[in-house]
N, C-alpha and C positions, 0 to 999 in steps of 0.2 A: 201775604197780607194778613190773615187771620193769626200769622204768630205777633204779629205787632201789636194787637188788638190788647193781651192780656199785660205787656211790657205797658202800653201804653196808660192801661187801668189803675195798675201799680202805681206806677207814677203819680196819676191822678190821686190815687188813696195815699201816697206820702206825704202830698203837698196838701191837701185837706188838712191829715194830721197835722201836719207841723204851723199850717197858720190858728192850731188851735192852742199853737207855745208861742211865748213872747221873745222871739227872734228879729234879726234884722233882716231886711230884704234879701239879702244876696243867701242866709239861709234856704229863705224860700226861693229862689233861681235857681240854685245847684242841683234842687232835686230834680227841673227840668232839663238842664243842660250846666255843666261846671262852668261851662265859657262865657254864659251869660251874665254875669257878677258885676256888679257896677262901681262899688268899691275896691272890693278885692284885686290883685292883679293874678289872673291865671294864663298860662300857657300852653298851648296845644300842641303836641309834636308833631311837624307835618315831615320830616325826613331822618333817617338813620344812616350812616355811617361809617365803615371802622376803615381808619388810614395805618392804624396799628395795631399789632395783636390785643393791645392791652388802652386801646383808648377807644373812645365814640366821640361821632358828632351828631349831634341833633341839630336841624332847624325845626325852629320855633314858630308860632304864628299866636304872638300875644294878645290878653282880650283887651279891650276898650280903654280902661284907666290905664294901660301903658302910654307913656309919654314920650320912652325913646330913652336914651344914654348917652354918656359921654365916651368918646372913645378912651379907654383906659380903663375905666371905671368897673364896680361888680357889682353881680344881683346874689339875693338869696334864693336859694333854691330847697323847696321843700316840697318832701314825701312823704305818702305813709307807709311807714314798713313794719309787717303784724301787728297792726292799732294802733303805730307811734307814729307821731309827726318826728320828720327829724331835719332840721334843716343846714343846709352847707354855701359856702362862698363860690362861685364863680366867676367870673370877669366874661364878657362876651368879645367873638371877634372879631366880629362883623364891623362894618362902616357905621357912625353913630350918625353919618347921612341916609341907611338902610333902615325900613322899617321894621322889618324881620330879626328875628335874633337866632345868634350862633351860640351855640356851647360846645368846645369841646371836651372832656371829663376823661384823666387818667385814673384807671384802677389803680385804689392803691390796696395790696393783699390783706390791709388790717382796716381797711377805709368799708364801713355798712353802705354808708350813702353812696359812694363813688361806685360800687361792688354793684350795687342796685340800678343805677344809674344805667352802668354796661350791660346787665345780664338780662334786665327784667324791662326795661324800659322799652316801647314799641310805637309805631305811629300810628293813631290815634290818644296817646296817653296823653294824661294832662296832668300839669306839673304846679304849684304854689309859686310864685314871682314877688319880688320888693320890687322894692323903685330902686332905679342904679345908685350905689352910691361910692364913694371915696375920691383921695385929690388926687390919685393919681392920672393927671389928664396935661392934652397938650397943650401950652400958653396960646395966648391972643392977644398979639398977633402971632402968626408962625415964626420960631427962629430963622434964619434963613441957611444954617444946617445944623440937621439931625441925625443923630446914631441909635437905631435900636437895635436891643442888645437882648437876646433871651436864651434860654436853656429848658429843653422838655416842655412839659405843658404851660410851662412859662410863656412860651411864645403866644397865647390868645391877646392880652391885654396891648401887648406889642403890636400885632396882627392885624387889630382893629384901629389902632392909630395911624398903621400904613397904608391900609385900606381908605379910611378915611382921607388922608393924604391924596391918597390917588384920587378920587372921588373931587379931592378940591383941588386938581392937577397941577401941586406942589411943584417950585421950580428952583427951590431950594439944592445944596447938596447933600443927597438922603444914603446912610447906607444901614444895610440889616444883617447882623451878625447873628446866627443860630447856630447854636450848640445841639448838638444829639449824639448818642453813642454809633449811629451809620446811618447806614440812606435806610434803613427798613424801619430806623425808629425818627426819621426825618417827616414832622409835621409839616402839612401844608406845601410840602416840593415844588407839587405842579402849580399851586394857585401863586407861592412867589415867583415861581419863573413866568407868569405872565403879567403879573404887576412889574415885572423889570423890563415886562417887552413895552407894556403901556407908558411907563415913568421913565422917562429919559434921561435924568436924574439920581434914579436910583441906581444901587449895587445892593444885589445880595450876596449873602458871603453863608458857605456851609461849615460850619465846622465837627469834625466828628472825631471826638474823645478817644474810641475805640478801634473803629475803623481804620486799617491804612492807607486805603486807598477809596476814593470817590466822591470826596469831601474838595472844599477849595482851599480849607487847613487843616491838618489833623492836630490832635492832642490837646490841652485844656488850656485853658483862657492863661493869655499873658500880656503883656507888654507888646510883645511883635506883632500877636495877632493883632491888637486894635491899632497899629500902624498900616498895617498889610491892607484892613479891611476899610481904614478911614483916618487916612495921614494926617488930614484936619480935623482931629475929633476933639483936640485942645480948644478948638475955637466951637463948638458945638453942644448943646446941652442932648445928653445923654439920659435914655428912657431904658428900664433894666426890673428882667422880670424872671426867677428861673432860681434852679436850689440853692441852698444855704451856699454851699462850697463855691459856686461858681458868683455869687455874688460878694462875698467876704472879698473874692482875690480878686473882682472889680475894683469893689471899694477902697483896699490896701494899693492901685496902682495909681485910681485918679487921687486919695489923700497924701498920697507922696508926693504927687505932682504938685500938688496946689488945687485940684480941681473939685473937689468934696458939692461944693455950690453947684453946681455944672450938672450934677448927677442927681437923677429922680428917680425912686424905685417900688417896687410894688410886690409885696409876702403876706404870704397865708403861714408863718410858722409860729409860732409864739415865740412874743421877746422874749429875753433874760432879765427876770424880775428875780428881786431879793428881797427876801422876811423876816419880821422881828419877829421871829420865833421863841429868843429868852426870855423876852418881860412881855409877852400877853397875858394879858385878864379878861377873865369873865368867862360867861358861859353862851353857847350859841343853841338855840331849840329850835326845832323845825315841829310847828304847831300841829299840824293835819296830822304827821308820821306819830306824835309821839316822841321823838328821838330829841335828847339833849346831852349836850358834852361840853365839856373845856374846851375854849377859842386854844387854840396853837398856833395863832400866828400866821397862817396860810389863808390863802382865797379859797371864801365857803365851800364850792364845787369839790375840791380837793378835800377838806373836811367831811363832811357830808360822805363821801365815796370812803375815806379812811373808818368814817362812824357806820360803814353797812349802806347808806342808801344810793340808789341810784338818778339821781336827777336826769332830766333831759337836759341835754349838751351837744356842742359841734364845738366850732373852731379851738377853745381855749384861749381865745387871745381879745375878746371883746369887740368881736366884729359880727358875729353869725347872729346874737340876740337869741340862740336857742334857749340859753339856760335863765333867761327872763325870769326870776320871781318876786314880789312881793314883799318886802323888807315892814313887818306890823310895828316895831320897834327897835332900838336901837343905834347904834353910830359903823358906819365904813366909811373904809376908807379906800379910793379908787387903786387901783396897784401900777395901773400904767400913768396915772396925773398927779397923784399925791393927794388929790381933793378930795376932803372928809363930807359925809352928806349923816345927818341924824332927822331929816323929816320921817314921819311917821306912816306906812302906808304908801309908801314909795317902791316903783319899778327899779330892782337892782340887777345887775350880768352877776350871778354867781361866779362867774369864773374870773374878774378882775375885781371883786370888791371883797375885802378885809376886815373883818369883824375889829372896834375897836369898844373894849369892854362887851358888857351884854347886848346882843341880836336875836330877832327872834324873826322867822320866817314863817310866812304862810301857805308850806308846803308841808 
């Protein structure tokens, strides 16, 4: 009891201090508890994990201003690692009938946040949360048959749509194809083989890349397999989540077919964008640093890192909102939409916006 006393006092003297700065509420909550934030959305780790040498899962138990998600859909997720916030995309893959949330998170060997996620991350840890967002979700009303389709950690956004499914005791014809290199890198095994005991309707289907034996196909995605695993898949809209490679040669099967419309799908890679890199003008200055140069034609982020400095960043593709800054002056122009913004004092994504003529940043 008497070591509580002095933790306790502490606390007391932060939260003194700090209502003597002009902060907002949830400021002052975190110094008593992180959880208690009424704005903010935060999350408590109440469970750890590992289905694979090189993944985790956490459950979550998120604080009050969650409101839930869509099945399909993604949260941001945000750390701090050695004084830095750094935040990353995730998709949950839990039932968006479930109030708790799932994450599961593959290391990737160059990946800070993913790295951190695995090694460091424990329960009681609490974590930074958005509100879910993106359209990758399932129509209303339900088709009356569905195919999902993933590869590797791809499978979450998938997972949580079948889950869901179950949950609203789907009577459609469902099947789920997953890709992984064997059964020891086979996410979620046991949990879909008893969603196939409960869904009567469903098939799942294993497929392993590598493996030659104990999968229900081996070798990588074609034409047969999505006979073998869902003979009516032509009649079915198709949900599709998992690496470059195995989605390309999706794509190439159903837009041969005719079925391009049919197929919904969901990446954290960054598109293929192209830049006028011959004819840019102007100059681009980042205020705070000091630092000014010749626009080249690239998204600021890329400049900025080419001119020495290092901004905070995640996805590169305009989804994570890490690299948030300030735009005091100037014209961009979005890299994924084409649409020019020249207000002054405006929130820009470094990593999709375009210097057109002089920009000046307030970093």
């Amino acid at each position: 009891m008497t070591a509580l006393v002095p933790r306790r006092a502490r606390r007391l003297a932060s939260l003194a201090e700090a209502l003597l700065t002009p902060h907002g509420m949830d400021r002052y909550l975190e110094l008593v508890d992180p959880m208690l934030v009424r704005r903010e959305i935060r999350g408590q780790v109440t469970g750890v994990r590992r289905q694979t040498p090189d993944t985790v899962t956490l459950t979550i138990r998120p604080s009050r201003a969650w409101r839930g998600h869509l099945a399909g859909q993604y949260v941001r997720v945000t750390v701090e690692i050695d004084g830095v916030r750094r935040t990353r995309c995730y998709s949950p893959a839990g039932s968006e009938h479930d109030g708790s949330l799932e994450l599961t998170i593959k290391a990737d060997p160059q990946g800070l946040v993913s790295r951190h996620l695995n090694r460091t991350v424990t329960v009681g840890s609490v974590l930074g949360l958005s509100t879910p967002d993106g359209e990758f979700t399932l129509p209303s009303p339900r088709p009356r048959r569905i195919l999902l389709l993933s590869g590797g950690s791809g499978i979450t956004p998938v997972l949580s749509m079948l889950r869901t499914l179950a949950d609203e005791k789907y009577e459609g014809d469902l099947a789920f194809l997953h890709y992984s290199n064997g059964a020891e890198d086979a996410l979620y095994r046991a949990e879909l083989a008893d969603l196939a005991r409960r869904l009567p309707g469903l098939r799942v289907v294993h497929a392993f890349t590598h493996a030659k034996t104990g999968g229900d196909l081996h070798g990588f995605f074609s034409k047969e397999h999505l006979a073998q695993a869902a003979p009516w898949y032509p009649d079915a809209e198709t949900f599709l989540c998992g690496p470059k490679p195995l989605m390309d040669s999706v794509r190439e099967v159903f837009g041969a077919d005719g079925l391009g419309a049919h197929l919904h799908t969901e990446e954290f890679t960054p598109p293929a964008l192209t830049f006028d890199t011959e004819n840019a003008e102007g100059q681009v200055r980042f205020a705070r640093s000091g630092r000014e140069f010749a626009n080249s034609g690239k998204p600021l982020l890329e400049q900025a890192e080419e001119a020495g400095l290092s901004p905070e960043h995640g996805c590169r593709m305009g989804i994570c909102f890490s690299c948030t800054q300030i735009k005091t002056s100037g014209c961009v122009r979005n890299a994924k939409t084409g649409e020019t913004s020249s207000e002054e004092n405006e929130e820009i994504q470094l990593c999709i916006s375009v210097p057109v003529g002089d920009v000046e940043i307030n970093a």
